[in-house]
N, C-alpha and C positions, 0 to 999 in steps of 0.2 A: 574344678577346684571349688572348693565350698569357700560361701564368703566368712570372713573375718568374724568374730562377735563381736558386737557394738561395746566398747568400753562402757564401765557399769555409770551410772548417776551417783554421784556425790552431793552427802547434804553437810551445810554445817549449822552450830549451834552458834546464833548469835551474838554479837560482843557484846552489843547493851543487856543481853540475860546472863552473863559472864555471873553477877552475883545475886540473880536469881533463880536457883536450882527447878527443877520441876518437883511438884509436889507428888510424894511414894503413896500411895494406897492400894489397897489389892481389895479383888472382891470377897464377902462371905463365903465361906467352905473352902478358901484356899489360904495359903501361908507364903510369903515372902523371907526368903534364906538365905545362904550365900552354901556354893559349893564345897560337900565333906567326905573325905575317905569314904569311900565304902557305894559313893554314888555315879562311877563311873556306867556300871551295866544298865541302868533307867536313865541313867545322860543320851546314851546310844541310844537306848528304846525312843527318847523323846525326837531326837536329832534324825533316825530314820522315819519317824513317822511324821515329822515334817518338810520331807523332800531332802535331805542333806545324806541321801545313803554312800556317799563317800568318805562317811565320819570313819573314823575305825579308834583303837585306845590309842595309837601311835599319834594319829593325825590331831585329834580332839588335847592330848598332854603337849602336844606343839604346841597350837592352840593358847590353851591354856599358861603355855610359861608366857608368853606375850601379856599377860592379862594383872592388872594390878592385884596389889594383895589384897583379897576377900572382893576381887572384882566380878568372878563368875556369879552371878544370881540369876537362880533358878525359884520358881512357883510350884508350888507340891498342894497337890488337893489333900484337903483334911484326913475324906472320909477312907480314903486308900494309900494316902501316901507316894502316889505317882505324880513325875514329873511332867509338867504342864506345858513349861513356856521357861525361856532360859533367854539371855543377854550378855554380852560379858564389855567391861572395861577394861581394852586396853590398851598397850605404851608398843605404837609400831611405826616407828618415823620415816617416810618416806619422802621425794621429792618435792610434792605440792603441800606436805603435811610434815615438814621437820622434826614438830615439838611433840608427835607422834601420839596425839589423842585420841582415839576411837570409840566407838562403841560399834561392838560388832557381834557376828552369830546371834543374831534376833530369831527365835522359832515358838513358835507354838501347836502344843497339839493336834489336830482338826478333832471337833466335836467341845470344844472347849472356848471357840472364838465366841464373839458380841462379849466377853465378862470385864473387858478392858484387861487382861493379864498378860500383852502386849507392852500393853502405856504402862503398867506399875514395873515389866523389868526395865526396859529401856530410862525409864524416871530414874531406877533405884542406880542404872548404872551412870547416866549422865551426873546426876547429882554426886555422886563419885568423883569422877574427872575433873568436876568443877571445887568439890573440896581437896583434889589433892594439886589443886593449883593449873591445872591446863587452861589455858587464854584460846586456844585454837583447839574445837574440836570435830570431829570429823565421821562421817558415816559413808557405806558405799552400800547402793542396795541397785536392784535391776526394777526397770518399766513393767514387768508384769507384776510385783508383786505390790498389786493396788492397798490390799490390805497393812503390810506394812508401812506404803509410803502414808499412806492418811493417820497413822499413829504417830508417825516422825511430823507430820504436818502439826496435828492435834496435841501436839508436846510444844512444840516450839522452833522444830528442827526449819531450816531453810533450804531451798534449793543453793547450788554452786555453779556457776557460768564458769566452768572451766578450760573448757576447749567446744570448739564449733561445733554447732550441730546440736548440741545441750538445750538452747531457749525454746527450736521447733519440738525437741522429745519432751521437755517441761510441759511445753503448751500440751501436746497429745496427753499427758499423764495428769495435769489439773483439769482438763476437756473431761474424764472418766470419772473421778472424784468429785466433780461438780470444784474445785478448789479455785479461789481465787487467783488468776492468771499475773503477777505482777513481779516480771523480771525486771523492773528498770530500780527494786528495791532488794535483789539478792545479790547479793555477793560475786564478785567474776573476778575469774584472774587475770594479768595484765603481761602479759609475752610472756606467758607458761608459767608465770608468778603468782601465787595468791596476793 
């Protein structure tokens, strides 16, 4: 029997930056947008070429209706017009996360990373959540994806002490990043409570 997969890592955006958004910049030769008609077939092209080949227009429009208005942002290179790097904010309330703020489906390109186009969608979608009032907001990403987690770090994002086992996978995952190791300042929940 195959084992289990590890429940993913949870980050959240801390309360004291509650009203301080991250700042949006994107690099020269690309553009910061919000999702439009007509750009679903290069949503796909983006989404398969960054490991999400399970997207399809069914699953990605699911997706999508979860996602605040004009919450999908997506980065398009100037000179082509292709899609880059994408993020979306949205309203998906669950158990440990009621008031259902997320930022989620972070991708980007490959042959596109070092430009920071990472940090400008995730900024443009956090700073969202945070203007349409979310107190609690929430991310969930997996231990190998180094490069995402140090953009959620370099943003402002925090780890979450959720359930057991989280502070040794922390330490392993700031151990790789070189990141400062200091769980006794993040957030943990309290009998499966945040």
């Amino acid at each position: 029997m195959a084992a289990a997969k590890p429940e993913q890592l949870q980050m959240l955006w801390p309360e004291e930056r509650l009203g301080a958004p991250p700042r949006v910049s994107v690099a020269g030769g690309y553009a910061l947008r919000t999702f439009r008609d007509g750009d679903m077939g290069a949503y796909l092209g983006l989404a398969h070429a960054a490991g999400f080949e399970h997207f399809d227009e069914k699953s990605v429009s699911e997706y999508m209706r979860h996602s605040l208005p004009g919450g999908v942002f997506v980065v398009e290179r100037d000179a082509s017009g292709e899609l880059v790097a994408s993020a979306m904010a949205q309203h998906v309330p669950e158990e440990l996360h009621p008031a259902g703020g997320v930022l989620g489906w972070v991708m980007g390109r490959p042959g596109h990373s070092g430009r920071g186009l990472g940090l400008t969608v995730c900024a443009a979608a956090t700073a969202l959540l945070l203007r349409a009032g979310y107190r609690r907001i929430h991310l969930k990403t997996d231990d190998w994806r180094l490069a995402a987690l140090k953009t959620y770090f370099n943003l402002g994002w925090v780890p979450f002490l959720f359930a057991a086992g989280m502070k040794e996978r922390w330490r392993e995952v700031c151990g790789k990043l070189a990141w400062p190791f200091a769980p006794e300042s993040w957030p943990r929940a309290r009998e499966g409570r945040p």
